[in-house]
C-alpha positions as a Python dict, from the first residue, in 0.01 Angstrom:
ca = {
    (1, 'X'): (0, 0, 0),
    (2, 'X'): (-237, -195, 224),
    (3, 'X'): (-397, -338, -74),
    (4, 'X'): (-108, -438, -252),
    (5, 'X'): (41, -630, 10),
    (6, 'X'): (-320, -814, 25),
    (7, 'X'): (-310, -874, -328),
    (8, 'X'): (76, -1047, -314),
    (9, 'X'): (-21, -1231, -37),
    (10, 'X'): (-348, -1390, -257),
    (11, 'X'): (-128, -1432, -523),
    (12, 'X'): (138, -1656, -284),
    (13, 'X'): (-146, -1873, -127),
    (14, 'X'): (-308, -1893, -499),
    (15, 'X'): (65, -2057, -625),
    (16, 'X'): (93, -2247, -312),
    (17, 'X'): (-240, -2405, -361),
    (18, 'X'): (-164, -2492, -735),
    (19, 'X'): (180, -2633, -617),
    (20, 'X'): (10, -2870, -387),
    (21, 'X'): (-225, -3006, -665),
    (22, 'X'): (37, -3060, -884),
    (23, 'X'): (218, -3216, -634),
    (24, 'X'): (-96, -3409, -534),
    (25, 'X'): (-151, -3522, -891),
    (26, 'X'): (235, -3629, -992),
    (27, 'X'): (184, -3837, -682),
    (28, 'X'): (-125, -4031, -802),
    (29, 'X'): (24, -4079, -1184),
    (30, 'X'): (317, -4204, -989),
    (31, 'X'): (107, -4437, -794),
    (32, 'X'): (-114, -4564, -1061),
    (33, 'X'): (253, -4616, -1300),
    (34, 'X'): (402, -4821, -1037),
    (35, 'X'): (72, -5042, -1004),
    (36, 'X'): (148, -5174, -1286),
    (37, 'X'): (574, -5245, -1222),
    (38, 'X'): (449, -5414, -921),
    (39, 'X'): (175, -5620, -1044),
    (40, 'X'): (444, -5704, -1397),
    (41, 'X'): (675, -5815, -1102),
    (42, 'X'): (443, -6068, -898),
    (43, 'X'): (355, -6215, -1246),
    (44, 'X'): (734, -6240, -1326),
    (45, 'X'): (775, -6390, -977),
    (46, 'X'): (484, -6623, -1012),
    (47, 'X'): (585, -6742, -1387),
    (48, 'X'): (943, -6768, -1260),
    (49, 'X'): (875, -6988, -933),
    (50, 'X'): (618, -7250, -1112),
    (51, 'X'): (870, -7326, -1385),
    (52, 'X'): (1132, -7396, -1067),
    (53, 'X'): (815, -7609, -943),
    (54, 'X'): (757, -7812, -1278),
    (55, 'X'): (1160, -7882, -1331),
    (56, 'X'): (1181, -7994, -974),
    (57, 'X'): (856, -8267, -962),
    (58, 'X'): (979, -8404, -1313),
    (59, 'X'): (1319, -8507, -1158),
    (60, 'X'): (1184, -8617, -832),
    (61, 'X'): (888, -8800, -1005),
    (62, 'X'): (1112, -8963, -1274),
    (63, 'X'): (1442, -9067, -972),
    (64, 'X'): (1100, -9199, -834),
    (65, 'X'): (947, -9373, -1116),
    (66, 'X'): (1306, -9553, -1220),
    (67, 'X'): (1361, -9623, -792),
    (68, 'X'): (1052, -9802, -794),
    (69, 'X'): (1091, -9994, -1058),
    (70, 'X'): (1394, -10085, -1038),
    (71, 'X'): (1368, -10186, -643),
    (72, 'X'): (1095, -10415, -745),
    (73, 'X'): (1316, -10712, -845),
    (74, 'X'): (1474, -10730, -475),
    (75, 'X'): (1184, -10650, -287),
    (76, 'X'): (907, -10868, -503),
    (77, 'X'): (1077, -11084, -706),
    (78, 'X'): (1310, -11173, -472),
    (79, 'X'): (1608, -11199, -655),
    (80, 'X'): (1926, -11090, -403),
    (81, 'X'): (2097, -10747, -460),
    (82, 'X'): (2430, -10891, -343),
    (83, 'X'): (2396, -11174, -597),
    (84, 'X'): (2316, -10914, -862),
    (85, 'X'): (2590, -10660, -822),
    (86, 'X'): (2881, -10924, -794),
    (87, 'X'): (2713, -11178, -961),
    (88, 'X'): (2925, -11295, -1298),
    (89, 'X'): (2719, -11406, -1558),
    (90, 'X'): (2426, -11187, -1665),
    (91, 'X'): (2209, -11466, -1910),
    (92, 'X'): (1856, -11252, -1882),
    (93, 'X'): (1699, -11570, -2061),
    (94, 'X'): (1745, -11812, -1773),
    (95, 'X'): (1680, -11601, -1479),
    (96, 'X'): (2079, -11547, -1436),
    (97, 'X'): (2091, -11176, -1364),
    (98, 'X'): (2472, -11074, -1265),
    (99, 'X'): (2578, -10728, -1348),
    (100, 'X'): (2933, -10741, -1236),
    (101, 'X'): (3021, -10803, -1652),
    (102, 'X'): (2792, -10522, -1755),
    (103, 'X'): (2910, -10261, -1462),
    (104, 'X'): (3246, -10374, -1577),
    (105, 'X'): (3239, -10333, -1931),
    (106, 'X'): (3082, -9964, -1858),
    (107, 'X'): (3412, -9882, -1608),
    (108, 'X'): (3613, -10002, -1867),
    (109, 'X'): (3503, -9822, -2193),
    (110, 'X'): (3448, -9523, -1963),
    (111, 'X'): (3793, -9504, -1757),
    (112, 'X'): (3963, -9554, -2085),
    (113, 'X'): (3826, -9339, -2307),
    (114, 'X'): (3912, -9045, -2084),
    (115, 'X'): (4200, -9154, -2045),
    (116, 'X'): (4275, -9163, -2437),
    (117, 'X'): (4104, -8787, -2433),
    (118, 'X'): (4234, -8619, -2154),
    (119, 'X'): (4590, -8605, -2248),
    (120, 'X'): (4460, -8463, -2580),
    (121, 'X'): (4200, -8232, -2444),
    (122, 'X'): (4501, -8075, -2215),
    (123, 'X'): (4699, -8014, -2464),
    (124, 'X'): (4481, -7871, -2703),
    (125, 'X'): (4331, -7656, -2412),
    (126, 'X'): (4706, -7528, -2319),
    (127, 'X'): (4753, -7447, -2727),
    (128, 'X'): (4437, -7232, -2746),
    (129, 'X'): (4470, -7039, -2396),
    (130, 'X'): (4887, -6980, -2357),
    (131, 'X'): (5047, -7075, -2727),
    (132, 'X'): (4783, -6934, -3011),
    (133, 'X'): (4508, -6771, -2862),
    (134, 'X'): (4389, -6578, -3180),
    (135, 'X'): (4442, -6885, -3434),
    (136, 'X'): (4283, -7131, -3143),
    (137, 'X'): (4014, -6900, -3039),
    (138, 'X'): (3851, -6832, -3386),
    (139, 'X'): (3953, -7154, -3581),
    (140, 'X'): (4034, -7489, -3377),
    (141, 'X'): (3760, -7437, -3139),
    (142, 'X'): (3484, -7374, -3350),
    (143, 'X'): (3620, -7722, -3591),
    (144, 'X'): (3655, -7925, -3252),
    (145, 'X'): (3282, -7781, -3119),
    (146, 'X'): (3129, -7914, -3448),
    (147, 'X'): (3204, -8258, -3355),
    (148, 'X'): (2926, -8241, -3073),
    (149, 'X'): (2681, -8201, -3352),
    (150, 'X'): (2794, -8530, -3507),
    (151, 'X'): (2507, -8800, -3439),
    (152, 'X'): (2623, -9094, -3231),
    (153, 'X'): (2503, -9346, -3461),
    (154, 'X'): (2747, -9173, -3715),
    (155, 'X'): (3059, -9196, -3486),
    (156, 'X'): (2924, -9616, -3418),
    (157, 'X'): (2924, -9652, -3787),
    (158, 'X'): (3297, -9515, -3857),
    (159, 'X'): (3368, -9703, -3545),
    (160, 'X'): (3254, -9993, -3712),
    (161, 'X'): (3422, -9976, -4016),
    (162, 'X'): (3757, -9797, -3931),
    (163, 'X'): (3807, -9879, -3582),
    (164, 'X'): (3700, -10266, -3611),
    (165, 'X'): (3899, -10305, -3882),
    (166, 'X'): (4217, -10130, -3797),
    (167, 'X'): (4206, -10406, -3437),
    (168, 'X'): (4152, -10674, -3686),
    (169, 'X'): (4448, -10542, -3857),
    (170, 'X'): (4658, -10445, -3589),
    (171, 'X'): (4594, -10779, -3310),
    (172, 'X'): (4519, -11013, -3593),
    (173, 'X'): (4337, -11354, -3463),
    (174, 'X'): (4312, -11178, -3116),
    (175, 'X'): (4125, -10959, -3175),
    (176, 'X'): (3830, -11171, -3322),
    (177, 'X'): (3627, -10923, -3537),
    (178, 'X'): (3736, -10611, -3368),
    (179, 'X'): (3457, -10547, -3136),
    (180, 'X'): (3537, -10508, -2787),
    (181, 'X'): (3649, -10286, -2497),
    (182, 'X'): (3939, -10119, -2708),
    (183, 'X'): (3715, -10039, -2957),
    (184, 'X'): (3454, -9893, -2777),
    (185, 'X'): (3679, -9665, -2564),
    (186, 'X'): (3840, -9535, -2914),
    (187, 'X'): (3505, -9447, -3022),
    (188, 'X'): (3384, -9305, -2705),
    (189, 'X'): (3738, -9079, -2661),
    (190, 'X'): (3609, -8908, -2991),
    (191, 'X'): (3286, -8831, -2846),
    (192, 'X'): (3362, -8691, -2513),
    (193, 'X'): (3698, -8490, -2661),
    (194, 'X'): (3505, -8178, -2762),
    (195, 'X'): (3338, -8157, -2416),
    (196, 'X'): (3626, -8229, -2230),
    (197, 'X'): (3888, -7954, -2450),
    (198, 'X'): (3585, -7659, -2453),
    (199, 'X'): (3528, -7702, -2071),
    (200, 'X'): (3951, -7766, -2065),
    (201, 'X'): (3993, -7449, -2248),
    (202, 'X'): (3757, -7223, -2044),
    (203, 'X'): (3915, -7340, -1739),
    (204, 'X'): (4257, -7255, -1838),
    (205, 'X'): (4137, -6888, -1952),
    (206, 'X'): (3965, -6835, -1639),
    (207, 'X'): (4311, -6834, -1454),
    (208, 'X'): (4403, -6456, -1369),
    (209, 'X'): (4683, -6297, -1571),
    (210, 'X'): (4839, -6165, -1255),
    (211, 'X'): (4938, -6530, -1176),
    (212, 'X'): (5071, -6557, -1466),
    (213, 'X'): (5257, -6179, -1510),
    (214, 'X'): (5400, -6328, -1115),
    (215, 'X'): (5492, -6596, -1225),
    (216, 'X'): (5720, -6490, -1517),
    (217, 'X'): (5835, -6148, -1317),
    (218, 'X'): (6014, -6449, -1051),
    (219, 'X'): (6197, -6604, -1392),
    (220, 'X'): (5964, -6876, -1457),
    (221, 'X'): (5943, -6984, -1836),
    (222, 'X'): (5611, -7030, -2034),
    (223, 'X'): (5624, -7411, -1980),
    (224, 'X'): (5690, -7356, -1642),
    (225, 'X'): (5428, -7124, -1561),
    (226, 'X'): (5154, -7326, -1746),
    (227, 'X'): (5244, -7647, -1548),
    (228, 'X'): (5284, -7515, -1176),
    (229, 'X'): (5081, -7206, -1228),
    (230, 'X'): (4781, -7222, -1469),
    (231, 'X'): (4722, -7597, -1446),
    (232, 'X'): (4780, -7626, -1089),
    (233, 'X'): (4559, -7313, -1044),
    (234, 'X'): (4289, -7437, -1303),
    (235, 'X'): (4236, -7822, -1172),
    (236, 'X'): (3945, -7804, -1010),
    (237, 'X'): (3804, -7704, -1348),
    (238, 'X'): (3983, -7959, -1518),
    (239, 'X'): (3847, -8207, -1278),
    (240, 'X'): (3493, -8097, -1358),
    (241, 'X'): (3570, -8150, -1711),
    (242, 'X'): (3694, -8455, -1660),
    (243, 'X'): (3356, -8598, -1493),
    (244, 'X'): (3158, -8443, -1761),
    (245, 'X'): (3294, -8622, -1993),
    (246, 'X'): (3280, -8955, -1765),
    (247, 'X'): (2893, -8937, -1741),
    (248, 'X'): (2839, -8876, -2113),
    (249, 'X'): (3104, -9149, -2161),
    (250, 'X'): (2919, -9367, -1892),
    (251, 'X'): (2544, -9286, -2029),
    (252, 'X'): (2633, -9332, -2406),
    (253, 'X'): (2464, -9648, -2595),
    (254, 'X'): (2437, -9652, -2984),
    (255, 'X'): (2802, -9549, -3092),
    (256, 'X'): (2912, -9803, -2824),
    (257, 'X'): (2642, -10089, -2912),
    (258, 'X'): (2827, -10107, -3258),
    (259, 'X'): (3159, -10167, -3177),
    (260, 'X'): (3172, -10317, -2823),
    (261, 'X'): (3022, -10667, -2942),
    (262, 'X'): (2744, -10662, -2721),
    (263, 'X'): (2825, -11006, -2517),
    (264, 'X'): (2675, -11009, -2196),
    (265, 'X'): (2689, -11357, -2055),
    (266, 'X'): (3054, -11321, -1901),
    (267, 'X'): (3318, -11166, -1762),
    (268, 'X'): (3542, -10981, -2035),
    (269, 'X'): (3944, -11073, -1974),
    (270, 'X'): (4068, -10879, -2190),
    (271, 'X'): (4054, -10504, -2385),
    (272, 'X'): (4026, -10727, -2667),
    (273, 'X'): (3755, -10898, -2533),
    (274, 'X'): (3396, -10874, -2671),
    (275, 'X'): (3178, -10713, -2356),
    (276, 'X'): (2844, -10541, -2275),
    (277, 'X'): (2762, -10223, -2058),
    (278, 'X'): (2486, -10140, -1863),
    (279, 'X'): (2344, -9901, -2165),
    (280, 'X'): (2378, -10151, -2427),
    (281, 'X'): (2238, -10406, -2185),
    (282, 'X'): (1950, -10212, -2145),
    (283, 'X'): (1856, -10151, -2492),
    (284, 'X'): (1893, -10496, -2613),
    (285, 'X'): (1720, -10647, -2383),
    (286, 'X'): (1380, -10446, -2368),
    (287, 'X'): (1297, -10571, -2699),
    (288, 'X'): (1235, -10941, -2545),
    (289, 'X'): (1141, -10850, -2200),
    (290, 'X'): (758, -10888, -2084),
    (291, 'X'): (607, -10639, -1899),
    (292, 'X'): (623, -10711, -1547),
    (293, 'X'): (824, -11038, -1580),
    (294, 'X'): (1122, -11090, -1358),
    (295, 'X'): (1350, -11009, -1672),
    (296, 'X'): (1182, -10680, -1725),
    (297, 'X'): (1225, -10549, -1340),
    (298, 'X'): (1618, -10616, -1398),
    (299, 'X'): (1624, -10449, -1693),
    (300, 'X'): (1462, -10148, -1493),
    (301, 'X'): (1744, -10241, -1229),
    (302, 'X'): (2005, -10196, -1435),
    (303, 'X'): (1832, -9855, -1520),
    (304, 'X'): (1848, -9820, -1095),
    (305, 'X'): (2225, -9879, -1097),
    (306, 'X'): (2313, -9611, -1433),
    (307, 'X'): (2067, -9331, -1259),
    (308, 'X'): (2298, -9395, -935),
    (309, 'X'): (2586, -9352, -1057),
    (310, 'X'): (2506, -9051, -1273),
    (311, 'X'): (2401, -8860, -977),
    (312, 'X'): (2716, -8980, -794),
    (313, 'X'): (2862, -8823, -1067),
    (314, 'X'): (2707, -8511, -1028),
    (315, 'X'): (2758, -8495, -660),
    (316, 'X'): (3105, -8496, -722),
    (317, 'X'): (3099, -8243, -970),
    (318, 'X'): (2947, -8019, -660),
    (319, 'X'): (3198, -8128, -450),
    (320, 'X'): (3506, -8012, -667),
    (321, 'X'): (3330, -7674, -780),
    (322, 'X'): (3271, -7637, -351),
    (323, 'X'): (3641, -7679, -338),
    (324, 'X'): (3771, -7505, -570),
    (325, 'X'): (3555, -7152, -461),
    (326, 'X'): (3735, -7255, -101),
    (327, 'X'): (4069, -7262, -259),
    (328, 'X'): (3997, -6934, -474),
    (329, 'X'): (3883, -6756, -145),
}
């Protein structure tokens, strides 16, 4: 009996040694698998935090580059940045450089045209989300997402020849050749409606159902609930839609150089008037400016002033979306 006893208990210390090197060795396979994860995730994390790097010195090195340059005509050419901003005639030729026509022309084109698309947008929006969802989901917003494909020097060309025309038509005498403000906000309401209805109709579907189920359970109709429910719950959205489509409006040049008339040296009086913006400005002047003449700093100005107000633009945009995550919560 003695000896079998002996012989279990070898047995028992035998297992429990061959337990603890397999336990021994699943713990160095695990180590030397997880090396790897570990070293997979520092690359990741490295790869990941250089790419944030690169982004971030291209837009600080180019709002520096266009800052400097554009700075240049106050502080070394000494032309006066008072004089420029309200200044009323902008004749590059003879050293006459007022933007007020060209920051007016861009206000202009840019208020108008949204307001041509956002009534448009809305309602389209409000047809896809609440009226036909299944129609406006799978047909009408894949036809009105193709027009962002369109080229703008294709929408400046029908511009040209349909819009033009139908002012000349319409205004007569008054309307000279059909280039001016009008015109150019037509055009430009074209461009910016497929941005301003897709980022319309997203914001509109984002809206809980429950506010909309509460909303008909207290006897509210479907028009009713879309206009003091969805839209009222939905316009900080909107509102970012509607800036989007400001800046692109603001920022375009070619579609608007061929239908605005492109006059620069005064202050437009009327929508029918031939005008300039700071865009089309810009382009037609580089091809006579010298480098590093007096003319070719205020082109870079002008640059100054559309690079300001683009990230004014965007701060707003923050400043809605901040809002609107207050008003959710």
């Amino acid at each position: 009996m003695p000896r079998l006893s002996i012989k279990g208990e070898g047995k028992a210390e035998g297992g429990a040694v061959s337990k603890a090197r397999l336990s021994k060795t699943h713990e160095s396979r695990k180590t030397h698998k997880t090396l790897p994860k570990q070293q997979l995730e520092d690359v990741g994390l490295g790869l990941t935090g250089t790419c944030v790097a690169l982004v971030a010195l291209i837009v600080v090195a180019l709002v520096f580059m266009v800052f400097q340059q554009g700075l240049t005509t106050f502080f070394s050419d000494g032309v006066d940045f008072g004089a420029f901003i309200t200044g009323p005639h902008w004749i590059i030729e003879e050293g006459q450089f007022g933007a007020l026509p060209l920051i007016v022309g861009s206000f202009s084109v840019t208020l108008l045209s949204m307001l041509f698309a956002l009534p448009i947008a809305l309602g389209s929006a409000i047809y896809v989300v609440e009226v036909q969802p299944g129609f406006g989901r799978h047909v009408f917003q894949p036809l009105v997402e193709l027009l962002v494909g369109i080229p703008s020097v294709v929408y400046g060309l029908i511009g040209l020849y349909v819009v033009n025309s139908s002012m000349r038509a319409l205004f007569g005498s008054a309307a000279g050749t059909g280039a001016g403000i009008l015109s150019g906000a037509i055009v430009l309401a074209v461009m910016i409606l497929p941005t301003v209805t897709t980022l319309s109709i997203d914001a509109l579907a984002a809206v809980p159902n429950d506010y909309r189920e509460g909303s008909y359970a207290l006897g509210c109709t479907r028009w009713q609930t879309v206009w003091h429910v969805v839209l009222k719950s939905a316009r900080p959205s909107i509102m970012t839609a509607v800036i989007l489509g400001m800046t692109r409006a603001f920022g375009e040049t070619l579609a608007v150089q061929f239908v605005i008339g492109n006059v620069e040296k005064s202050m437009p009086t009327s929508l029918l008037d031939p005008a300039a913006t700071l865009t089309t400005a810009l382009t037609s002047g580089l091809a006579n400016a010298t480098t590093g003449s007096v003319q070719y700093h205020a082109l870079w100005s002008l640059g100054m002033l559309l690079l300001g107000m683009s990230l004014l633009f965007i701060l707003i945009i923050h400043l809605i979306g901040r809002k609107g995550a207050k008003g959710n919560d």
